[in-house]
C-alpha positions in Angstrom: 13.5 -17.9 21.8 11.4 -19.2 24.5 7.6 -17.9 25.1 6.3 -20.1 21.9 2.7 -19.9 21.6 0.9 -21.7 18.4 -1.5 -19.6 16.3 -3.7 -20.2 13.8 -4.2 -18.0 11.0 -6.6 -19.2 8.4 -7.2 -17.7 4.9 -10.7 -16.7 4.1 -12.5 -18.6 1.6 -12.1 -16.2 -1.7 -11.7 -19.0 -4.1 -11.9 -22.8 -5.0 -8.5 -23.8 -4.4 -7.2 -21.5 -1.8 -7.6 -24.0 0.6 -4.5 -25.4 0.5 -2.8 -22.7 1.1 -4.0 -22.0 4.7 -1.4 -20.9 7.3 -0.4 -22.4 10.9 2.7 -22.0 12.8 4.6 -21.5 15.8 4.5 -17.8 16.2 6.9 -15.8 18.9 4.7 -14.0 21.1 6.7 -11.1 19.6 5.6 -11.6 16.0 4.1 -9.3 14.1 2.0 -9.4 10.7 -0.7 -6.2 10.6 1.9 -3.6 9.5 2.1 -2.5 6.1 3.4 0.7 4.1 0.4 2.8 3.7 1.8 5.8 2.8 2.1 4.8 -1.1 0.0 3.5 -3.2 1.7 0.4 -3.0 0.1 -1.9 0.8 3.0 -4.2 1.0 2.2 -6.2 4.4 6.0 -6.3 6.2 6.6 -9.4 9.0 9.4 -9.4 11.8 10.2 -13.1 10.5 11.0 -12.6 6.8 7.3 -13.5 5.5 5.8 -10.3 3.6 2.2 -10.9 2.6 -0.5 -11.8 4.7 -2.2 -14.4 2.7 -5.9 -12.5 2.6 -6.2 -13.0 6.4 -8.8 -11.2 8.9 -7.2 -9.3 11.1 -9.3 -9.4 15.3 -11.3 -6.7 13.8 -12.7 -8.3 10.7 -10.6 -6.1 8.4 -8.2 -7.2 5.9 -4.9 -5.9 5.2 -3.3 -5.4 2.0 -0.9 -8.4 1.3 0.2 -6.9 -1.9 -2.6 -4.2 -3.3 -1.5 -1.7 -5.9 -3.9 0.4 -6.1 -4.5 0.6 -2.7 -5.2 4.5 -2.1 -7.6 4.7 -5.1 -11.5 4.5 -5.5 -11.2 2.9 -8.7 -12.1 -0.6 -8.6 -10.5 -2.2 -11.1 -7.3 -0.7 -10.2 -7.3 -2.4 -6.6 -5.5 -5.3 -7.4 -3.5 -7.8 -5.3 -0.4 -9.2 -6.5 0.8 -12.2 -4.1 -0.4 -13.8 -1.0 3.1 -14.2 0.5 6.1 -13.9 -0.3 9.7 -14.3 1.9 13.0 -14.6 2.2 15.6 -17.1 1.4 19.5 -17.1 2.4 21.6 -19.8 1.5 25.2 -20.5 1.8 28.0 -22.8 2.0 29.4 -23.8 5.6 32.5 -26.3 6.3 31.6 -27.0 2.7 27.8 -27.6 3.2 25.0 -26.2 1.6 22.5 -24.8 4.4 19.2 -22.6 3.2 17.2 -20.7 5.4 13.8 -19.8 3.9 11.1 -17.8 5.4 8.4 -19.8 3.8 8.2 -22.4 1.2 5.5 -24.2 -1.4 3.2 -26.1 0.4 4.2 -26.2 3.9 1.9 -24.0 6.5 2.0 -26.7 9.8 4.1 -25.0 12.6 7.9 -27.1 12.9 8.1 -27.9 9.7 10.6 -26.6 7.3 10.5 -24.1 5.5 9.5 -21.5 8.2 12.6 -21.0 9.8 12.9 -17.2 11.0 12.4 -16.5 14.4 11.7 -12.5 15.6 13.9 -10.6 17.4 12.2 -7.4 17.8 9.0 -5.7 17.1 8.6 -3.6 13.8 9.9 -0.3 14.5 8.0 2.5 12.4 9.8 6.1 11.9 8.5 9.0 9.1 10.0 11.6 7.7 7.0 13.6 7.4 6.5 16.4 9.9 3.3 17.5 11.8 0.5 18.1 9.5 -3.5 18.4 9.6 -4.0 15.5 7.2 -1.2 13.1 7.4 -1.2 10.0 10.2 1.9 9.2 9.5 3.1 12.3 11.5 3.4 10.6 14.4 6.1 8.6 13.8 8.4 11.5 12.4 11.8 11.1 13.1 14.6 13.3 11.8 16.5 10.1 11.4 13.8 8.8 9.0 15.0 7.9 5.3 11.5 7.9 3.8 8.2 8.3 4.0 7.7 5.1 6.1 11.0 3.1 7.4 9.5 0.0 8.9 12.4 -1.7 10.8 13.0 -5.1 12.4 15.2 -7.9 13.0 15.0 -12.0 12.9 17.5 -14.7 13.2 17.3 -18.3 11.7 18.3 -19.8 15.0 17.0 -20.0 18.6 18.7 -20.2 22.1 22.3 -20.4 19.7 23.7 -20.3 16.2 23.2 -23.7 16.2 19.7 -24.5 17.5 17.1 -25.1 14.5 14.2 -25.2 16.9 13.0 -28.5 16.4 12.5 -28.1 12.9 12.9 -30.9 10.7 16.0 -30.4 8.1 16.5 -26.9 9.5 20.4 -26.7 9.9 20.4 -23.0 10.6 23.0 -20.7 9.2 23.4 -18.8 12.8 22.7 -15.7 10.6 20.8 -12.5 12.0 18.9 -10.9 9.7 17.8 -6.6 9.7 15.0 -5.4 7.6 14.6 -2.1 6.5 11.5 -1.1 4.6 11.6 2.0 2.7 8.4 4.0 1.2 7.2 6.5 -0.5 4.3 8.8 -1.4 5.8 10.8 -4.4 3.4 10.3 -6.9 6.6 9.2 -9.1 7.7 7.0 -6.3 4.3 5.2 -4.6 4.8 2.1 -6.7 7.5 0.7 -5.2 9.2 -0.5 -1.9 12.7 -0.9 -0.9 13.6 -3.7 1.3 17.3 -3.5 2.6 18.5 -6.5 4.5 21.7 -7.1 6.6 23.0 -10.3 7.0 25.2 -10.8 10.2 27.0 -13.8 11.0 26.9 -14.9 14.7 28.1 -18.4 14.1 31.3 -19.6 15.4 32.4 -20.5 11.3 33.0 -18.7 8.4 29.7 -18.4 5.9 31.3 -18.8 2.0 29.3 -17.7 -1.0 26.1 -16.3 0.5 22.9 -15.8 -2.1 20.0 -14.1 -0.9 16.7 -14.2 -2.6 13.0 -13.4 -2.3 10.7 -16.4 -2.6 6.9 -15.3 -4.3 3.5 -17.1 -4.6 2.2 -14.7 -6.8 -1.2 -14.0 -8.0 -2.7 -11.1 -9.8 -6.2 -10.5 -8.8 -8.7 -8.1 -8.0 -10.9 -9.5 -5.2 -13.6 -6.8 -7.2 -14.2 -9.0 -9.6 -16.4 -11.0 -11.0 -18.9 -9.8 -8.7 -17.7 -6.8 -7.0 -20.0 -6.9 -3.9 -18.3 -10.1 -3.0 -14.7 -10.2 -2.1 -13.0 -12.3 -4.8 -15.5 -13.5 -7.1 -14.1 -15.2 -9.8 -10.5 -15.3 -8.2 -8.1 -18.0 -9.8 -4.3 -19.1 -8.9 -4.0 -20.4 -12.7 -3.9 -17.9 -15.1 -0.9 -16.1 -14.2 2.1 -15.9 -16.4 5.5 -14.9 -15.6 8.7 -13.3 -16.7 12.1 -12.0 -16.7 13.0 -8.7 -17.7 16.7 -8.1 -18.4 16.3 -4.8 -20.7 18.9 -2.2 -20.0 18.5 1.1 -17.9 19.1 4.7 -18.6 23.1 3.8 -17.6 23.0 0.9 -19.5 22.2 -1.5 -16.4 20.6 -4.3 -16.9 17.4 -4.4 -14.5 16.5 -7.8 -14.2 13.3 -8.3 -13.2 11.0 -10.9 -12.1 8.0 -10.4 -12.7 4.2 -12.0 -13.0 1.4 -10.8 -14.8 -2.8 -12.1 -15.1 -2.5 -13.6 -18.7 -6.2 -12.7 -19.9 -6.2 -10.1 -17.2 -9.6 -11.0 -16.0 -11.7 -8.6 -18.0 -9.7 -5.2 -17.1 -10.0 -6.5 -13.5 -6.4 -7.4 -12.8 -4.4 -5.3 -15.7 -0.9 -5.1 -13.6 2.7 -6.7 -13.2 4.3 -7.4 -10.1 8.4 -7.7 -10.0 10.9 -8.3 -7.5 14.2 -6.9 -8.3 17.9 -6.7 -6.9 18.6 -2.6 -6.6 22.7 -3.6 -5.2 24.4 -4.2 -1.8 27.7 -3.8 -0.9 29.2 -6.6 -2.7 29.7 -4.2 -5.7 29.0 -5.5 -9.6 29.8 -6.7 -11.6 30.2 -9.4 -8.8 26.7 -9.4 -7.3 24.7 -10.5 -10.1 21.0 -11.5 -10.5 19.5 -15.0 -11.0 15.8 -15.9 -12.0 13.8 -18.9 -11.3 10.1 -19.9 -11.1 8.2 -23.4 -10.9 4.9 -24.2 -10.5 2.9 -24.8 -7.0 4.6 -27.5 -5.4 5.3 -29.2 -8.6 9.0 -30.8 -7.7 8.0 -33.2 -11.1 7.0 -30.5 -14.1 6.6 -33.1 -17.2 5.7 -30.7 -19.2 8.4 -28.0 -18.2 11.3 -30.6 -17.0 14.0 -27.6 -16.3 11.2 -26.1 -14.0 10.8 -28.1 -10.8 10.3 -26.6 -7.1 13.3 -27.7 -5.2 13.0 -30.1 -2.3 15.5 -29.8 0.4 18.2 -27.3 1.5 20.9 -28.9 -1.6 18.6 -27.8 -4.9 17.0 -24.6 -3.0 21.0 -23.8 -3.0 21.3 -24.7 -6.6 17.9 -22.2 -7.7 19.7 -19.5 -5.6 22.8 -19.5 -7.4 21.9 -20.0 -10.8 19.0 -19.3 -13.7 16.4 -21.3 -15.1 17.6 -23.3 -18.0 15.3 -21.3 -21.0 13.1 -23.7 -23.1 14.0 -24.4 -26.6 11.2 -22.3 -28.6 8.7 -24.5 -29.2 5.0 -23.2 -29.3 4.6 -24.0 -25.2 7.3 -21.4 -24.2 7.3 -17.7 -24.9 9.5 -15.8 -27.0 12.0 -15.5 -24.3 12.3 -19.0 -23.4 9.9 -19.3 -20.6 6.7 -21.5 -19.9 3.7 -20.0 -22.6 1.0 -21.7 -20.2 -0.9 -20.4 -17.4 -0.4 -21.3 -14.2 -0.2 -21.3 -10.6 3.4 -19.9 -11.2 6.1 -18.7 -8.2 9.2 -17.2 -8.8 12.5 -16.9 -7.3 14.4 -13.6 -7.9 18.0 -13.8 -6.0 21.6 -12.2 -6.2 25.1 -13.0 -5.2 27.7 -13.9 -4.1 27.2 -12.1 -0.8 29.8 -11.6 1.9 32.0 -9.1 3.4 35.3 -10.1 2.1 36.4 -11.2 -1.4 37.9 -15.0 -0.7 39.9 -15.3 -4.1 42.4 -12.6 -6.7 39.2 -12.1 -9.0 36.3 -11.6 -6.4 34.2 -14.5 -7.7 33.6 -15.9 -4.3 33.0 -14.3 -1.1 32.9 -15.7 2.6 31.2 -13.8 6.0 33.6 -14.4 8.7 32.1 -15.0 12.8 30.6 -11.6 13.9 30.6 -9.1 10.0 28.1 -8.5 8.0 26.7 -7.9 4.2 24.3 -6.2 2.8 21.5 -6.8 0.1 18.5 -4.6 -1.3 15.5 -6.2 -3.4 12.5 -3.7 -4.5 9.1 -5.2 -4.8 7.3 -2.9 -7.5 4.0 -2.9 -9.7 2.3 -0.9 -12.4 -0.4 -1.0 -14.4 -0.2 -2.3 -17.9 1.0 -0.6 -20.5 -0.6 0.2 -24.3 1.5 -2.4 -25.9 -0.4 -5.9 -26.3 0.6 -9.6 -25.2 3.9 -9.3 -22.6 5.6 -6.8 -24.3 8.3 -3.9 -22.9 4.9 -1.7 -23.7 3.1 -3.1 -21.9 5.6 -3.6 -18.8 6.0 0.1 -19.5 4.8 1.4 -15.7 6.5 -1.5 -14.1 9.9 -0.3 -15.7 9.2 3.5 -15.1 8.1 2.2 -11.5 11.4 0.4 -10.8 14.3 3.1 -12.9 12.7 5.3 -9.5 13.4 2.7 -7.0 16.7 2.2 -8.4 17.2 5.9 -8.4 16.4 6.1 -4.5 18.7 2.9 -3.7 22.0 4.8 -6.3 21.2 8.2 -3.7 22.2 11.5 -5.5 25.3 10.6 -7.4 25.7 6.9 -6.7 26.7 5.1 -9.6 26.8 1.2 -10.1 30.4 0.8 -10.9 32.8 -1.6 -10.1 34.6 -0.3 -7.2 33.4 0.0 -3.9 32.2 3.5 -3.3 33.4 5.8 0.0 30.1 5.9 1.5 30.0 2.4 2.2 31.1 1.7 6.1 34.8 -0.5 5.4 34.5 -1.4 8.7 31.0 -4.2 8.7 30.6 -3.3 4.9 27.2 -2.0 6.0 25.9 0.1 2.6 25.2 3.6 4.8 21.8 5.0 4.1 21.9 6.9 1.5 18.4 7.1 -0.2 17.6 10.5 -1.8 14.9 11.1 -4.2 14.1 14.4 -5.7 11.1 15.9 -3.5 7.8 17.8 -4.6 6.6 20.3 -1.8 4.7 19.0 0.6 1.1 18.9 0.0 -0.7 21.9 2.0 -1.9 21.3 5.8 -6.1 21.7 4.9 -9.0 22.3 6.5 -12.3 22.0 4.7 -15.9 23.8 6.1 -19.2 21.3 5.0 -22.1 23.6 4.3 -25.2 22.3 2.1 -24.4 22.1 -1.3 -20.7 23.8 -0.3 -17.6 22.5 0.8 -14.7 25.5 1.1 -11.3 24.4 1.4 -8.7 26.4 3.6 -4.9 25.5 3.0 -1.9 26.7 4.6 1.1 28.1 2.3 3.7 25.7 4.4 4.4 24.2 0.5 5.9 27.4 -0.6 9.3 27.3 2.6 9.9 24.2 0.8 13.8 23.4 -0.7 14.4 20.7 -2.7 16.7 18.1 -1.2 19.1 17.8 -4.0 19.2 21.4 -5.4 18.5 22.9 -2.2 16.4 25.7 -4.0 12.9 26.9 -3.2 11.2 25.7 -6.2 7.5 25.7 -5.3 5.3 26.6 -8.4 1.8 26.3 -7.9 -1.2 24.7 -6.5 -4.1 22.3 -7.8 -7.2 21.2 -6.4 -9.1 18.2 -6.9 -12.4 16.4 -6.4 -14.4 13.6 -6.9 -17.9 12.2 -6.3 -17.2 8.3 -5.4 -19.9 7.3 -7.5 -19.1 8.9 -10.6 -18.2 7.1 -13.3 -14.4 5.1 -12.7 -13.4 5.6 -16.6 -13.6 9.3 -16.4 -10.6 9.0 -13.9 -10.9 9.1 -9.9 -10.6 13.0 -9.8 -11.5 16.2 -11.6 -9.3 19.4 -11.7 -11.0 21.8 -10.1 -8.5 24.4 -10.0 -4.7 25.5 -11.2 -3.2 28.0 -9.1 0.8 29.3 -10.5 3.1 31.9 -9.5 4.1 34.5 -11.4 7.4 33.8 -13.1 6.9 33.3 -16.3 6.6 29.5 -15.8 3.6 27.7 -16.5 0.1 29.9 -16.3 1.2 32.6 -14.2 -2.0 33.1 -12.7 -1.2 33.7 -9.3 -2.7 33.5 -6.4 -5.5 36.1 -6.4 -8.4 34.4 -6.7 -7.6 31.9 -3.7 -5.6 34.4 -1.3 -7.0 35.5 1.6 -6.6 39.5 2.2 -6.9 41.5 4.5 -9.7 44.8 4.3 -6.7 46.5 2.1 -6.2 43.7 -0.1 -3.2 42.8 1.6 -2.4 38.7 2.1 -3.7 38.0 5.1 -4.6 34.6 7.3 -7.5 33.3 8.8 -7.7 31.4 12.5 -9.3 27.8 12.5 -8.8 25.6 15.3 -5.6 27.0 16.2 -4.3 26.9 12.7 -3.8 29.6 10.5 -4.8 29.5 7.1 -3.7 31.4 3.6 -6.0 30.4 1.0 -9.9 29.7 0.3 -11.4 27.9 -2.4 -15.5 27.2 -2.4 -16.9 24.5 -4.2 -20.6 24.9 -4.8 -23.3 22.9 -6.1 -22.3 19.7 -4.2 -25.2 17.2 -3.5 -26.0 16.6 -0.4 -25.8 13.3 1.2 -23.3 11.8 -1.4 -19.4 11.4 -0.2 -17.2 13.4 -2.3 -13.4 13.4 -1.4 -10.8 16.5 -2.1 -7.0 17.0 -2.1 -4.7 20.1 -2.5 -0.9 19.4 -3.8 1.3 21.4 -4.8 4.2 21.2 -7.5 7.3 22.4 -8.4 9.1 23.8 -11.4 10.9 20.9 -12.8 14.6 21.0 -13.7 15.2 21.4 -16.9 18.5 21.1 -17.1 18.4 17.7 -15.4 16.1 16.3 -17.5 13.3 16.3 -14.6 9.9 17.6 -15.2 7.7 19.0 -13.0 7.0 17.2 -9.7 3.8 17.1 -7.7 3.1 15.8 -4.0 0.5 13.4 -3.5 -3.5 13.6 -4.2 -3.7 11.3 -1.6 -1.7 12.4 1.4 -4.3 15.2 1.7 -7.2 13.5 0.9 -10.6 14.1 2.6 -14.2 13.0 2.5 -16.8 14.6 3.0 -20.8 14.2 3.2 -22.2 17.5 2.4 -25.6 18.4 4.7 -27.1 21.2 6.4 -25.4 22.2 9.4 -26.4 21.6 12.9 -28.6 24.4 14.3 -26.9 26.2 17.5 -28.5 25.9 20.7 -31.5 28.0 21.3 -32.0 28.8 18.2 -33.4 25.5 16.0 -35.9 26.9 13.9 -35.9 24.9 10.8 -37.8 22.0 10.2 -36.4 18.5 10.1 -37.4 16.8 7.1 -35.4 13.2 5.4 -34.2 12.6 2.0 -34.8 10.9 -0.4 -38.7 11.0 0.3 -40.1 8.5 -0.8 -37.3 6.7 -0.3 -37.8 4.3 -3.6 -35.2 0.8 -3.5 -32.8 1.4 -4.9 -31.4 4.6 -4.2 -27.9 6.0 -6.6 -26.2 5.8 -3.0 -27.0 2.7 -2.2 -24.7 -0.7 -1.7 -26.6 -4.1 -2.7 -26.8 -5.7 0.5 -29.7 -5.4 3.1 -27.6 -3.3 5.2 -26.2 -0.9 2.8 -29.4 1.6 2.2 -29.2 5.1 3.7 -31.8 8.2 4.2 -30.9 11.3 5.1 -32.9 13.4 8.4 -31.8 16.9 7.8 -32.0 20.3 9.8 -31.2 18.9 13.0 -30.2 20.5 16.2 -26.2 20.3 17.3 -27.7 17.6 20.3 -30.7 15.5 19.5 -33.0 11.8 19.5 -34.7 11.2 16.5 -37.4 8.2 17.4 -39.4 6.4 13.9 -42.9 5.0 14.5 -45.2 3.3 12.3 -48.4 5.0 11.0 -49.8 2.5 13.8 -47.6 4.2 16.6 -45.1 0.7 16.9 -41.6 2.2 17.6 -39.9 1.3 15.3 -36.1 2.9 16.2 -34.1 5.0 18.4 -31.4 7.4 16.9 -29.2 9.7 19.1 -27.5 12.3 17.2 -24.6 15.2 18.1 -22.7 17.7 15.3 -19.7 15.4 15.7 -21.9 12.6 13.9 -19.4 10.2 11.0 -21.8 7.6 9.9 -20.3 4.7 12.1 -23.7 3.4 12.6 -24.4 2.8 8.9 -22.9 0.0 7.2 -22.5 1.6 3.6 -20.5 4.7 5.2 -16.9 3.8 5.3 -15.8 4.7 9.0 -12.2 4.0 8.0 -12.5 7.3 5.9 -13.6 9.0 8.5 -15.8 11.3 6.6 -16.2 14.5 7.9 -20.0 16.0 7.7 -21.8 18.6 8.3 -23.1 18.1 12.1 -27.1 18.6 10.7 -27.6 15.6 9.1 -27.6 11.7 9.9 -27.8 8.6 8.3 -30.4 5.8 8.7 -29.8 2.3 7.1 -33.5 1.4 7.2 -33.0 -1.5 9.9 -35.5 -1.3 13.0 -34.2 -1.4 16.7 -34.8 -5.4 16.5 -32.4 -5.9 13.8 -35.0 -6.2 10.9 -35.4 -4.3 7.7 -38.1 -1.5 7.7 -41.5 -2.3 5.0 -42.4 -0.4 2.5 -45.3 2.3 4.3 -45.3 5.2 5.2 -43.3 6.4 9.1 -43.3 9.0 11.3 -41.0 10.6 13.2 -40.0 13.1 15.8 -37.1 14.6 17.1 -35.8 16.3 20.1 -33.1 18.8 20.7 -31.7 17.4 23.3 -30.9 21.2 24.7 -34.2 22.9 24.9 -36.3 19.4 24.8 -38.5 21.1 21.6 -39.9 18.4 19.9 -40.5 18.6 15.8 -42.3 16.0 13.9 -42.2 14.8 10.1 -43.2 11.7 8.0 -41.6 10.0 5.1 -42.6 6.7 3.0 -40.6 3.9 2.2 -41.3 1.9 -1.4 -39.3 -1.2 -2.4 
């Protein structure tokens, strides 16, 4: 553990009262905290030294990563909520007959060497997919046969540094001399984007036994939409204290009980922040019902609560043992606590959701205690899940209704095909380190369609490839592909209509569903026959136009495709995900070819009257549009005087990234004739209302066009 640098991460000022919650530590040079599953729609930010979360910080580029966003895929505002700032690991256990706890971070404590951060990385996060080559997908590149899901995000840490038993300087660290394996699984089922599993393996490299291990994950949670109050600035009216939690011990489908622990916004900030977050243990291979799950939460580093006595944040590595191993004594009904005996007022409340005992080896006749000898291993799995609320009011199991749909599936990935959570160990588990084998299986929709989409003016025609239909399911191993649908959206429409509209069902015909096949959409041959077209070295099967688009406005589409269901199991019909495929687009005339530019260039809106349907609210975030522009070409602005007021160069391959209000992360394609202007002169100033002309030049032939346009605010 040697090559430690410091570095300074600070939070960014969302709120009154963040402030003390900024982070600074020691940092390996091989630490890592910009990776986070994207392929879902929950952005869970995963560390190589047991923090997840990134509290709200800037990444070098100015960006900000999700810490805990579900939404985080959609355009809907209110649903793009955060749910924590960090969260982390604790493992605790008993050795010689002492109680040591290793936390990844704890209440109030962000000044490198102190405790409470005390994982060190071992290795950088390793990424691997299961999704194969596709037009659309980035995560492609990491496909791996050996993948388990969607995303795998490995790494390891230890609690030690040069040896098991050096703490690295940190005061009342007395480490464990545990390593520690991460695997983060996630998904982008549209039954299954909610959620993501976090396996971890504990490994003992001490020299003495570890008895009675409980592992737990540690949250400062906070449910809040940064959109909100005022949505153009991140995190208007943000608080810590009106957050409520809970602990859900309703029974599953098996009669399981699911034991969650959970937080939710208690007035949910004006349909800003309507969601739960939950951490929950899914099982490990200490089978139940001798693994069992404990709940605890406190408020921000309140050791002292008078007004909730049993609910204190522990202090040193003795009570963070005690939280870990037991639940919070429940209040005694008055009007302050909640139905289920738990604090009634909000607060800046954390939780503490843990399981055990861990080990590899039962140390007594009835398997009540457990002990990790020198150089084996144990395993535990937590899922951190959202959802929406529900239609029930207060905290009710209606309104927790999508959190518990959300985590049964996550559950259902961690039990594999025909796990069950019995009593006995099972025969996939490894005897040997008592490693639980991966053995996630989920059922599977087909893949959404590799697609291709053509931007015209006022037309966008979508191409798809019938890969979908070669599709088997993994657990039935049967072709079930049904149909196709297609969706889009205009960004700017109106959120409480829903983010897309249908614009077409496609079905086969079997005498399931519409049966409308695929005639309308196939592309045939001169005979009628199916046939394929050629586009950039990709054939294509199917063609769907979309007309009467408005230029100059992003619009996004997605193609998926969905199964038949199994009734017989009790599953309905599954669908891949609208957002794997997902493309924008900013419909425009296409660029004229060379030698041959004979339309006129001309801008839109004209006059350009403040503001415009498309525009954002800052200075920076107003757009026109020139049109009819050659494939190459410099358009130059003037004043009616003749002042030069801006240069613009221009090719077909044009994506808006000099215009503030475009999102370049979206990388929006567009139609090679068109480009933006955000009304800011070549010397950084904002253009006066008047009237401007302007020329352009096709770059090929050097012909020079002119036009005017005017400019009222």
């Amino acid at each position: 553990m040697n090559n430690i640098i410091l570095l300074s991460i600070f939070t960014i000022s969302i709120a009154v009262g963040q402030s003390d919650r900024q982070l600074s530590r020691a940092i390996s040079v091989n630490d890592e905290f910009d990776k986070y599953t994207s392929v879902g729609q929950l952005g869970l930010t995963i560390t190589n030294f047991g923090i997840l979360g990134n509290g709200w910080n800037r990444m070098e580029d100015g960006s900000i990563n999700p810490s805990c966003v579900y939404k985080q895929n959609t355009e809907v505002l209110r649903e793009q909520i955060e749910h924590f700032s960090y969260a982390g690991l604790w493992i605790g256990g008993l050795v010689n007959g002492q109680r040591r706890v290793s936390t990844a971070i704890v209440d109030g404590v962000f000044d490198s060497g102190e405790e409470g951060f005390e994982f060190f990385s071992k290795s950088s996060i390793d990424i691997k997919s299961s999704i194969a080559s596709t037009t659309q997908d980035s995560m492609a590149q990491y496909y791996s046969p050996d993948a388990v899901s969607h995303q795998d995000m490995v790494a390891t840490f230890s609690d030690y540094g040069d040896s098991p038993s050096d703490g690295q300087n940190i005061i009342n660290h007395n480490p464990l001399g545990i390593d520690v394996e991460l695997k983060a699984y996630a998904w982008n089922y549209s039954y299954a984007d909610a959620f993501t599993i976090l396996n971890y393996t504990i490994t003992n490299m001490s020299e003495d036994t570890i008895k009675n291990i409980y592992s737990g994950i540690w949250a400062d949670a906070s449910i809040a939409n940064f959109n909100y109050t005022n949505k153009y600035e991140p995190g208007g009216g943000f608080t810590w204290t009106d957050n409520l939690d809970g602990y859900d011990q309703t029974n599953d489908a098996a009669g399981f009980s699911r034991d969650i622990g959970y937080q939710y916004d208690a007035d949910g900030d004006d349909g800003w922040a309507e969601s739960y977050f939950g951490v929950s243990v899914l099982g490990g291979n200490v089978p139940q019902p001798y693994l069992k799950s404990y709940y605890q939460q406190w408020a921000w580093t309140n050791s002292n609560n008078a007004d909730y006595p049993s609910f204190g944040m522990p202090l040193d590595d003795f009570e963070r043992y005690t939280k870990l191993k037991s639940n919070v004594q429940k209040g005694p009904g008055a009007p302050d606590y909640t139905e289920d005996g738990y604090p009634a007022s909000p607060d800046s409340w954390l939780f503490l959701l843990s399981a055990g005992p861990l080990g590899s080896l039962p140390s007594n006749a009835d398997s009540s205690s457990w002990i990790l000898p020198p150089g084996e291993s144990c395993n535990i799995s937590f899922t951190v899940v959202c959802g929406l609320w529900g239609n029930g009011s207060g905290d009710s199991p209606e309104r927790r209704e999508n959190l518990i749909v959300n985590y049964d599936w996550a559950q259902k990935a961690f039990d594999g095909e025909d796990k069950n959570r019995n009593n006995i160990l099972d025969e996939d588990e490894d005897t040997n380190n008592n490693n639980v084998i991966d053995r996630y299986i989920l059922p599977a929709p087909p893949p959404s369609p590799n697609m291709k989409l053509m931007v015209e003016s006022q037309r966008v025609t979508i191409y798809w490839e019938n890969n979908a239909e070669y599709f088997k399911d993994p657990i039935s191993q049967e072709k079930d592909f049904e149909g196709y649908r297609i969706y889009g959206a205009r960004k700017t429409q109106n959120e409480l209509l829903g983010e897309f509209t249908l614009l077409g069902e496609f079905d086969s015909m079997n005498n399931i569903g519409y049966n409308t096949d695929f005639d309308l959409i196939r592309i045939t041959d001169e005979y009628g026959n199916p046939d394929s077209i050629l586009i950039d070295g990709n054939y294509y099967h199917y063609k769907f136009i979309n007309d009467g688009v408005n230029n100059g406005w992003i619009n996004y589409y997605a193609i998926t495709a969905y199964d038949q269901g199994d009734p017989d199991a009790n599953l309905e019909s599954l669908e891949s995900s609208i957002y794997s495929n997902r493309t924008y687009v900013y419909p425009g005339q296409p660029a004229s070819q060379h030698g041959n530019w004979s339309s006129t260039p001309t801008v839109y809106p004209n006059p350009y009257k403040g503001q415009a349907h498309w525009d954002g609210f800052g200075s920076r975030n107003k757009i026109i549009w020139f049109q009819n522009l050659p494939q190459t070409a410099e358009i130059r602005i003037f004043t009616l005087a003749g002042d030069l007021v801006n240069i613009i160069e221009h090719d077909e391959s044009y994506q808006g990234a000099d215009v503030q209000n475009i999102d370049n992360q979206k990388s929006p394609q567009m139609s090679g004739g068109e480009h933006a202007w955000d009304l800011i002169t070549m010397h950084d100033q904002a253009a006066a209302t008047g009237l401007y002309l302007f020329s352009v030049e096709d770059k090929s032939s050097g012909q020079v066009k002119e036009g005017k346009f005017l400019i009222i605010k």
